[in-house]
SERO-4910 file (N, C-alpha, C, O; in steps of 0.05 Angstrom, whole numbers):
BEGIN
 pado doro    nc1    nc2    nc3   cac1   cac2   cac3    cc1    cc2    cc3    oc1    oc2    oc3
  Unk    A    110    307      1    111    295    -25    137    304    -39    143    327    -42
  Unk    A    151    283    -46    176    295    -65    172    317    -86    154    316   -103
  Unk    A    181    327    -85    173    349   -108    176    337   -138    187    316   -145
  Unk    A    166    354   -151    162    340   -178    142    317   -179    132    315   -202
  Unk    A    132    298   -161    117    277   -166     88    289   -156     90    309   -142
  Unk    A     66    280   -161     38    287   -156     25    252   -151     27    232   -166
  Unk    A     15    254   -132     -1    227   -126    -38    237   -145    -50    258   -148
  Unk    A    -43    208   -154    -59    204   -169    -80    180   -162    -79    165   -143
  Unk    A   -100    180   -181   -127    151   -174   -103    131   -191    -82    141   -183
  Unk    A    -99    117   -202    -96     90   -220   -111     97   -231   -130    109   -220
  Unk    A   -109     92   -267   -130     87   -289   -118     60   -299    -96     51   -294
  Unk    A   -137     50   -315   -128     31   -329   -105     26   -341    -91      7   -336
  Unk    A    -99     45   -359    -78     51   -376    -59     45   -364    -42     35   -379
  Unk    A    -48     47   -326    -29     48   -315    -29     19   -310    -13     10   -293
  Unk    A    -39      8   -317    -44    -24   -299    -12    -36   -317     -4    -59   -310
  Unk    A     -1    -26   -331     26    -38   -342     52    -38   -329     69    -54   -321
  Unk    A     48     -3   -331     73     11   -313     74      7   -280     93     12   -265
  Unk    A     46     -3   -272     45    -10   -250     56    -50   -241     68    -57   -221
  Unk    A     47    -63   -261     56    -76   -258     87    -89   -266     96   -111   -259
  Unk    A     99    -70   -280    137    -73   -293    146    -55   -268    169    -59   -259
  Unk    A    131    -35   -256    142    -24   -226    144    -52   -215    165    -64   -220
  Unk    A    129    -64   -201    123    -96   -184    150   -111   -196    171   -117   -183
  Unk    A    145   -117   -225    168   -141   -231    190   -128   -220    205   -140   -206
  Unk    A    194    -96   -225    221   -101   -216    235    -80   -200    253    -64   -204
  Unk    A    211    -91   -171    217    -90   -152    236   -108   -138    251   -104   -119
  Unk    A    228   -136   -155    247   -168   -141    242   -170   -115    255   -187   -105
  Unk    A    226   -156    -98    213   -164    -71    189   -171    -66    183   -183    -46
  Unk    A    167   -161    -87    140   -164    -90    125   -191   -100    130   -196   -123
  Unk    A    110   -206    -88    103   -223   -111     91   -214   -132     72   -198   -133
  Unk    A    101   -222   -149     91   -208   -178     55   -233   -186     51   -257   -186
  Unk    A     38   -207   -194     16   -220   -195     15   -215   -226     29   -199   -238
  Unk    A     -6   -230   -238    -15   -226   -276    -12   -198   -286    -21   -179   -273
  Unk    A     -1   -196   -308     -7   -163   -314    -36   -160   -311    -46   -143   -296
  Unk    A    -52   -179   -327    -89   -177   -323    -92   -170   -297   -109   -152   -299
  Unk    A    -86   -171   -272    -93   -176   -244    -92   -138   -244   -110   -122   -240
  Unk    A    -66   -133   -252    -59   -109   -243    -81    -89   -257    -96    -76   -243
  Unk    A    -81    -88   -280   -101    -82   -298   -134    -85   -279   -141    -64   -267
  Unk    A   -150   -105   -277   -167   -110   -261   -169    -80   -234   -185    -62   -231
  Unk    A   -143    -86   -219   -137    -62   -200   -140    -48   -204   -153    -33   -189
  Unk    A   -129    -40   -224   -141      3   -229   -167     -1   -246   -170     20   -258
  Unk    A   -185    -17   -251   -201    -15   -260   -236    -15   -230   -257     -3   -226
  Unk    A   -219    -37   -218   -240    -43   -195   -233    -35   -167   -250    -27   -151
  Unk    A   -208    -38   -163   -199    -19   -133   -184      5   -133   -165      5   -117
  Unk    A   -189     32   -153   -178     54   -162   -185     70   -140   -170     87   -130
  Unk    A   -213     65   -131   -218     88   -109   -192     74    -79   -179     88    -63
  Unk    A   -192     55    -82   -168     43    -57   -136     37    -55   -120     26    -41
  Unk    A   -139     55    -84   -107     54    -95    -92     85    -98   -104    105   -101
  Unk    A    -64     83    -97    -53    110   -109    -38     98   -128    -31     75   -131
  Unk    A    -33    125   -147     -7    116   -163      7    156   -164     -2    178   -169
  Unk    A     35    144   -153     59    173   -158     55    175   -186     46    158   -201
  Unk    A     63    202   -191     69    208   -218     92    226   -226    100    244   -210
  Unk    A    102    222   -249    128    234   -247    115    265   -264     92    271   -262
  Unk    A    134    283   -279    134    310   -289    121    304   -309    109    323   -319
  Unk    A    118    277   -323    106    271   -349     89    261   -353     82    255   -375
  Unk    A     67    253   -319     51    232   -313     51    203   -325     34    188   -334
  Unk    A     72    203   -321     87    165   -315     81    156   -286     86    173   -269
  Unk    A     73    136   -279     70    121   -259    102    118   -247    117    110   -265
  Unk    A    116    124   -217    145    123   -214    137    100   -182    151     84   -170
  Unk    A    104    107   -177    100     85   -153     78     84   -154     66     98   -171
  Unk    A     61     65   -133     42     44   -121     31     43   -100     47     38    -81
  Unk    A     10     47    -94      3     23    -76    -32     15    -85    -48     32    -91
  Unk    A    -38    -15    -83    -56    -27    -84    -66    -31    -60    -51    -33    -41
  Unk    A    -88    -31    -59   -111    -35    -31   -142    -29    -31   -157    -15    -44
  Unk    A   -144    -45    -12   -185    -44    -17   -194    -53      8   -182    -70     20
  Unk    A   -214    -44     15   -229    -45     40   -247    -73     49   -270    -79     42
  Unk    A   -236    -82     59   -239   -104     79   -273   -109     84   -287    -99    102
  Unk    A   -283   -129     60   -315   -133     64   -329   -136     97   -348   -124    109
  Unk    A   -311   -155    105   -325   -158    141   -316   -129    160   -324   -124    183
  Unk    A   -302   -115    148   -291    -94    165   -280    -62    148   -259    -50    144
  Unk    A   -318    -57    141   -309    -31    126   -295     -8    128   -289      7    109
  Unk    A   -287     -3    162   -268     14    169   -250     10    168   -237     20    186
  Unk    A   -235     -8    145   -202    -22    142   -197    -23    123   -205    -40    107
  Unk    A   -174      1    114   -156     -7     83   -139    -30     86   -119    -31    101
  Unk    A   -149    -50     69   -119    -68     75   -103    -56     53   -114    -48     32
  Unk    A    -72    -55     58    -59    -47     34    -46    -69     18    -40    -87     34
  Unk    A    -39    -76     -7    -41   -104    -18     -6    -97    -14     10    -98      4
  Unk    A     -6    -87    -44     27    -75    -42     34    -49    -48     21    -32    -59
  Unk    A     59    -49    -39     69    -20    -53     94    -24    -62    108    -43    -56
  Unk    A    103     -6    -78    116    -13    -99    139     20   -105    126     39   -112
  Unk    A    157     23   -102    175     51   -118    192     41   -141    207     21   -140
  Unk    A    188     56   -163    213     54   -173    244     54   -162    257     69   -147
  Unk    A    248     39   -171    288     47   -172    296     77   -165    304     84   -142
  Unk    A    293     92   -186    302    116   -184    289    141   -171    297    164   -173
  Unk    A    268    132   -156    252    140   -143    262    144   -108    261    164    -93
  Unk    A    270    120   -102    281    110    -74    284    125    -60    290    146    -73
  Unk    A    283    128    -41    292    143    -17    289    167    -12    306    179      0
  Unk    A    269    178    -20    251    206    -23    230    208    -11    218    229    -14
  Unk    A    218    185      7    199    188     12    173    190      7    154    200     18
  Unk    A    179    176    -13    156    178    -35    136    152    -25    112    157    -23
  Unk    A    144    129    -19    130    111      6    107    123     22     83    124     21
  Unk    A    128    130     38    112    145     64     85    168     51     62    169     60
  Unk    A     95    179     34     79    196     22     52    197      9     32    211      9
  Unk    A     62    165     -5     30    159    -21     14    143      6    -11    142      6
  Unk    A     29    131     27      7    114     45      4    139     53    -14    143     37
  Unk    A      6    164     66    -10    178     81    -33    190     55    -56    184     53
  Unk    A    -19    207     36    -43    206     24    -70    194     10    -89    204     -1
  Unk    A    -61    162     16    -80    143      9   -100    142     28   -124    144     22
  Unk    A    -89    138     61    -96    129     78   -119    164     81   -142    157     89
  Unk    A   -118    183     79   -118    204     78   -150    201     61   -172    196     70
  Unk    A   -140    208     33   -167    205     17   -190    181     19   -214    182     14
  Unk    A   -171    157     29   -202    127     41   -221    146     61   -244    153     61
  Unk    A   -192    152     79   -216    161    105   -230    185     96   -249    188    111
  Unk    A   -228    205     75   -250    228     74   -273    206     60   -296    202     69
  Unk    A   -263    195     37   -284    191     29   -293    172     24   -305    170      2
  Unk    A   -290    148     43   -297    127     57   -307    116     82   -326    101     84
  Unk    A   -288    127    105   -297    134    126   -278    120    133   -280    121    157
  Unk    A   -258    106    126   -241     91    135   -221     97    155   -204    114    147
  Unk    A   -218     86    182   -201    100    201   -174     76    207   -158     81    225
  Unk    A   -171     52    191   -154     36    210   -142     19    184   -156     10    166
  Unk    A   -109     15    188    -99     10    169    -88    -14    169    -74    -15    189
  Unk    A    -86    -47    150    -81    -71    154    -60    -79    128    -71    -77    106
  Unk    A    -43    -84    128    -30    -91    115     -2   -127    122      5   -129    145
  Unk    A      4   -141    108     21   -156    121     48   -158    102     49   -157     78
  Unk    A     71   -162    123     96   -158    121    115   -180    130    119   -190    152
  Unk    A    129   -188    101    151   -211    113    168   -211    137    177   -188    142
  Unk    A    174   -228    152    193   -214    175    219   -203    158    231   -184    169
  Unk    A    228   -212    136    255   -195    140    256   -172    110    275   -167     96
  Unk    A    227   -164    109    222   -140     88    229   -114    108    209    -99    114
  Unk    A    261   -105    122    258    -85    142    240    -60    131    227    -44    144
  Unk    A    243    -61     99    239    -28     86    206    -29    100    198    -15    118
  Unk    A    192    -51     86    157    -45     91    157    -49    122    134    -48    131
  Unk    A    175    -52    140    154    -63    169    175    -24    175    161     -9    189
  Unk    A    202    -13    166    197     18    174    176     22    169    160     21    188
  Unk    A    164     27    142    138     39    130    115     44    147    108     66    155
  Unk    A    105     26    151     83     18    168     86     29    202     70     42    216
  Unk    A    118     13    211    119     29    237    115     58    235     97     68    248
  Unk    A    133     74    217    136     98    225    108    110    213    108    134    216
  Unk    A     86    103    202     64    113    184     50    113    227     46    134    238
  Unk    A     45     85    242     35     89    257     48    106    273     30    115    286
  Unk    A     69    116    280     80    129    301     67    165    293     55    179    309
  Unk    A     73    171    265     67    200    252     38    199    260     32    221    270
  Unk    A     19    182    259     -7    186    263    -16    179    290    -41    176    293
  Unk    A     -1    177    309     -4    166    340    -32    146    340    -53    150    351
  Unk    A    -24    122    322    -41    102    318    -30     81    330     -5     83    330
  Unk    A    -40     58    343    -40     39    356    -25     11    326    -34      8    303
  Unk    A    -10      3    333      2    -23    324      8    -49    326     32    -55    328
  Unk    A     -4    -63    326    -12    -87    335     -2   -103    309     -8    -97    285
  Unk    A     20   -130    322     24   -148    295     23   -177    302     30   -184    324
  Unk    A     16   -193    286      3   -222    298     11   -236    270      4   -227    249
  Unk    A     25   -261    274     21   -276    243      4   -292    238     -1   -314    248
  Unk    A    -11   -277    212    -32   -286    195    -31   -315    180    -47   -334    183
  Unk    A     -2   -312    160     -4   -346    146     21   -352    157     40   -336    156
  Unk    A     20   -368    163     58   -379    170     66   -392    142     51   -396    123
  Unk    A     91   -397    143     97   -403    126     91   -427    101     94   -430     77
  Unk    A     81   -441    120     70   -473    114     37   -475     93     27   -492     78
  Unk    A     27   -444    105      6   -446     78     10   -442     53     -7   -450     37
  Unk    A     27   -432     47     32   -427     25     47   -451      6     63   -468     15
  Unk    A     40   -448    -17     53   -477    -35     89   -479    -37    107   -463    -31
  Unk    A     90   -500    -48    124   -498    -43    137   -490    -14    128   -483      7
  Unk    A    170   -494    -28    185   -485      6    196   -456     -1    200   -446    -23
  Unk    A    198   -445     31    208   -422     35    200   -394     38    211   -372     41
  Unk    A    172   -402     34    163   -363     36    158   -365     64    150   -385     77
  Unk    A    165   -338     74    161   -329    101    143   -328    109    125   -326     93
  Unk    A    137   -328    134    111   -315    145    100   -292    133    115   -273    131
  Unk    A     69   -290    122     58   -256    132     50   -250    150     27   -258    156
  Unk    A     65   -234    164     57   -222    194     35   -200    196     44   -178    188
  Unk    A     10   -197    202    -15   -176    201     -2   -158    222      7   -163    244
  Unk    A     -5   -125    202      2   -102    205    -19   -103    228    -14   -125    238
  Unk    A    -39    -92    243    -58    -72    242    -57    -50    259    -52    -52    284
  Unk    A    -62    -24    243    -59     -5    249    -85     18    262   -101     31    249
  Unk    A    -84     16    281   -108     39    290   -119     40    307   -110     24    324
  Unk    A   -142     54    316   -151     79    295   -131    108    293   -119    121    310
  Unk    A   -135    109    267   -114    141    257   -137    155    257   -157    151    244
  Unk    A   -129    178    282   -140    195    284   -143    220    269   -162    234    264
  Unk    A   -113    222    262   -104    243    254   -113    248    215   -111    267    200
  Unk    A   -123    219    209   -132    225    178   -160    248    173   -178    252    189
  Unk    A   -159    259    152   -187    280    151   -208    257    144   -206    237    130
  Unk    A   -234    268    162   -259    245    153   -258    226    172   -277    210    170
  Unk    A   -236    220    198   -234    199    211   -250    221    233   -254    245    235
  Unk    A   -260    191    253   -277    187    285   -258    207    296   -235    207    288
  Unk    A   -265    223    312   -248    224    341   -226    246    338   -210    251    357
***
């Protein structure tokens, strides 16, 4: 964990700073502030949020467990500040996310999807599976053509697992 930052649940309250993190990111689709709000209200146990020295929200990630497949965090997004970057602070909140689902969820296997040319999130994810000697499997989910309008990329399905190495996980 970068020092100085402490990973946290989402409360409501954060559903702002979480979502002006997203706008401006400029890579994320940006969803309703309501939406975001909703999130730390209803998927808080499946979310993190970084915190800075003053408990300011500085990052993200949204996610919730997969109704047909309760042993699966899907992760929605994740999100760093600007000035945050390159600290590792990424890598940091998915392990400790992925970390607290599986104690106290039971959750062992991680799904998330990634534009082909988002390199930052498809490192993320690779190197999250390599640290946890988890299996990686990627297949595209929507091609481009479902989606309305022209030009969004494919989302390519992450899936990750089983992480053995999380506390609370099988094996």
């Amino acid at each position: 964990m970068p020092e100085g930052l402490k990973l946290d649940t989402p409360r409501v309250d954060d559903g702002a700073a979480i979502w002006r993190i997203a706008r401006d990111s400029q890579v994320l689709d940006l969803n309703s502030s309501y939406s975001y709000l909703l999130w730390c209200r209803d998927f808080a146990a499946t979310s993190v949020v970084a915190r800075d020295g003053d408990g300011g929200p500085v990052g993200f990630i949204t996610g919730y467990i997969r109704p047909q497949a309760p042993r699966t965090l899907l992760v929605w997004q994740v999100a760093v500040d600007h000035g945050q970057r390159g600290r590792g602070l990424a890598g940091a909140m998915l392990d400790g996310l992925a970390s607290r689902v599986a104690e106290e969820l039971g959750a062992d296997r991680v799904e998330t999807t990634v534009t082909p040319d988002n390199a930052p999130s498809n490192r993320l994810f690779t190197s999250f599976a390599e640290r946890h000697g988890a299996e990686l499997k990627r297949e595209v989910l929507f091609d481009g053509e479902a989606f309305p309008g022209d030009g969004h990329e494919p989302e390519v399905l992450y899936r990750i697992g089983p992480v053995r190495t999380l506390v609370g996980s099988p094996g």
